[in-house]
N, C-alpha and C positions, 0 to 999 in steps of 0.2 A: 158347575162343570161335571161332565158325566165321568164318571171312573173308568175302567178299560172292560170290567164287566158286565158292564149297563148297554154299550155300544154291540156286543154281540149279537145278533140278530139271529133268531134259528131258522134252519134250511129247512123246507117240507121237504119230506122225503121222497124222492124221486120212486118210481118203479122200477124193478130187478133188473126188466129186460131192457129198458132205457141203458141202464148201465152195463149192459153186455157188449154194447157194441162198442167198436176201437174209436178213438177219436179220429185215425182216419182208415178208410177202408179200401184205398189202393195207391202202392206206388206206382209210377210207370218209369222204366229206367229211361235215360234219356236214349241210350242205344235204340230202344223200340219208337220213343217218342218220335227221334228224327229217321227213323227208318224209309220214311215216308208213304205209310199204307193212306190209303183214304179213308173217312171214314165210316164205310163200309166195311173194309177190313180190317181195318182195325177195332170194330164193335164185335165185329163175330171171329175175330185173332182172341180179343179179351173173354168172351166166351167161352172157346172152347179151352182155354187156360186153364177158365174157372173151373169146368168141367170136367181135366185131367189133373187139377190141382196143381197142373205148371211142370210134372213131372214126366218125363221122356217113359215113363213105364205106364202113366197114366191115359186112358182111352174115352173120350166123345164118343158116344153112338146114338143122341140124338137124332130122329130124323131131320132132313133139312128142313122140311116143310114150318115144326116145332122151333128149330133152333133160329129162321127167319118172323120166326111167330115174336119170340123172346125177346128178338134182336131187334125189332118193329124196324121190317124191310120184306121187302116184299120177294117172292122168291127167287125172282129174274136175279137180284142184284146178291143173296145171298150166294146163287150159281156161279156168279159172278167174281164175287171175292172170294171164296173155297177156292176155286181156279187160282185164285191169281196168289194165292195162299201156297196152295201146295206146289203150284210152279216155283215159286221164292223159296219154297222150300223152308218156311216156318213151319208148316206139317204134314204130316203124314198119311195119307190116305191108303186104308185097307178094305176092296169090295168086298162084299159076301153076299152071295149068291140070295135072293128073297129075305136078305135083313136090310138092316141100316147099313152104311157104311162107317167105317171105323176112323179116328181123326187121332191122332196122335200129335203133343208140339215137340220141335226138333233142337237142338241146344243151338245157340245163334252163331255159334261157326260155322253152322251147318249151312245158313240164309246166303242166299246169293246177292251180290252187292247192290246195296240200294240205287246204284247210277242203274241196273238193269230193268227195274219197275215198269217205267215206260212201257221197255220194249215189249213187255212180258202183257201187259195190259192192252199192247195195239193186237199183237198175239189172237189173245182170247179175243178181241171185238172181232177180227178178222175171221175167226174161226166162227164164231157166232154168226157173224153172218152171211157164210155161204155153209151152215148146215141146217138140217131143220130143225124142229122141235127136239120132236122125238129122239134125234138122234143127238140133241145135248142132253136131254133130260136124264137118256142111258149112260152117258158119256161121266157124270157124276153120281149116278146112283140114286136120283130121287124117285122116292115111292108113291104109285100112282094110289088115287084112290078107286 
């Protein structure tokens, strides 16, 4: 019969950065969970989170172009849920003239009731599609090349 220090078996030692990371590396609260974005926006909601660190002082100034890059979507639909983002009012959009635009996220008192979503999503299709291009493309700020 083996003794209780014969049975230890030693660990190879893992590498540093293996152990750097959390065992998990996001919560979603369920408020957000059921909020009911799709997800579209809800990939580039998580995003621009990451990118203001979740803080209402914190700023996104990714271009869209990059941040639909990240988000693997294409830009139509990133235009798309930014829109439908800052109409719900999870953030904040500040233009600037020949830069990025600015993305701010808003504390969830601030989000408009999830029963509105819909409405807000027929909205922008509607809007989309009796304007042109161009005149969405200026309408959120995206940088031409």
């Amino acid at each position: 019969m083996a003794t209780k220090d014969e049975l230890i078996v030693e660990q190879p030692k893992s590498s540093p950065i293996a152990n750097s990371y959390p065992s998990s590396v996001a919560f979603i609260h369920n408020v957000l969970d059921e909020y009911g974005l799709d997800s579209y926006e809800f990939r580039l909601y998580a995003h621009i989170v990451r990118r203001t660190g979740g803080k209402p002082e914190g700023v996104c100034f990714a271009s869209l172009r990059k941040t639909a890059e990240i988000c693997k979507m294409s830009m139509r639909k990133a235009q798309q849920a930014i829109k439908v983002l800052i109409k719900a009012n999870l953030v904040t959009q500040t233009k600037r003239t020949g830069r990025t635009d600015e993305y701010r996220v808003t504390p969830v008192s601030d989000w408009v009731s999830k029963d509105q979503l819909d409405q807000i999503r027929k909205t922008i299709k509607t809007a989309k599609d009796s304007s042109a291009d161009s005149d969405l493309d200026t309408e959120i700020g995206i940088e031409k090349e």
